[in-house]
Phi, psi and omega in degrees: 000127194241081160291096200276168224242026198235306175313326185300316210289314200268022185251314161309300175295334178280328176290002244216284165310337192255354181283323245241316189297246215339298175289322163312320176300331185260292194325286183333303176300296172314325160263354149297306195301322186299330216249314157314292165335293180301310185282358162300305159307313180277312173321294233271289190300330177252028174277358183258323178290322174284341175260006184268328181303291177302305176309288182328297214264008162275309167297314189279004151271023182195023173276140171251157190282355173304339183227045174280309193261058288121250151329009179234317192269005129274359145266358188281343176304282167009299162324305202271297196298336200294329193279021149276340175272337198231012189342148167282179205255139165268086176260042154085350169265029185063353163298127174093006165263355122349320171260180203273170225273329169267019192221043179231166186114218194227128184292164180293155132340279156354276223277348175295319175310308198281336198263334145309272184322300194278001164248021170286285183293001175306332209251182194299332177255038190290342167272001163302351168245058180275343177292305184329305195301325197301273184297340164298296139002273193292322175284319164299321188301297195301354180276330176288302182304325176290301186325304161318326189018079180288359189279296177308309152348300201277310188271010177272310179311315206278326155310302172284349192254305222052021172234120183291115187268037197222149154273135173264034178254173169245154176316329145345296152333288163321308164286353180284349171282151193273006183259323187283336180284334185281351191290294207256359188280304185285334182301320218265350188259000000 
């Protein structure tokens, strides 16, 4: 058997390509997982700042003043954590250098909804403003929610799972099988 040295070469460049195919294929993945892992990990913490955020401004609408300030000065806590999530905005005209580095810009649009809301209950008559209270609330969740984007989240989950974790029915849905209708149909009268 008479083997030449051109067989040789290229039987070393096809181990030579497929080790090189292999280890990239294992790079790749492994920095998908890196990168799900970090964002997963930034999801996780501040879906916990945000619900530590909300219960406080859920409490300060139906708060009495005895544990009001108590419930003002976690949320200015709040506040204070969110602006690692939110830094303020530089928009290049020098407002704000005056102050020290994480206050100097424009607060983020997030931390405004709270920094409303906390002087919204600062004051002496805040429940006359419980709609106010309401829609700040809701406008922060949704600034949270665009960030998050849980619909995408659940279908990256679903991807990698293959399993879905959301029902995509509405209560509708639900009466519309005929045994929960007759159910909540006798109940409402």
């Amino acid at each position: 058997m008479n083997i030449d040295s051109s067989a040789i070469a290229n039987f070393i460049s096809g181990i030579s390509l497929t080790v090189s195919t292999v280890t990239l294929y294992f790079f790749i993945r492994d920095r998908s997982k890196q990168k799900y892992a970090i964002a997963n990990e930034y999801t996780k913490q501040l879906l916990e700042w945000h619900s530590m955020t909300v219960e406080v401004l859920i409490k300060l609408r139906s708060c009495s003043a005895e544990n009001k300030e108590d419930l003002l000065s976690r949320l200015s806590t709040q506040i204070e954590k969110g602006r690692f999530y939110f830094p303020n905005i530089n928009k290049d005209d020098g407002f704000g250098l005056e102050k020290p580095t994480a206050y100097q810009g424009y607060r983020n649009l997030t931390l405004d909804f709270l920094v409303y809301s906390y002087n919204l209950f600062n004051k002496k008559n805040c429940q006359d403003f419980h709609d106010h209270a309401v829609i700040l609330q809701r406008e922060f969740t949704s600034n949270i929610f665009q960030i998050l984007r849980p619909k995408e989240l659940l279908n990256e989950i679903k991807f990698l799972t293959d399993k879905f974790y959301a029902s995509n029915e509405i209560f509708e849905d639900f009466l519309s099988k005929e045994a929960n209708a007759q159910i909540f149909t006798h109940h409402k009268s």
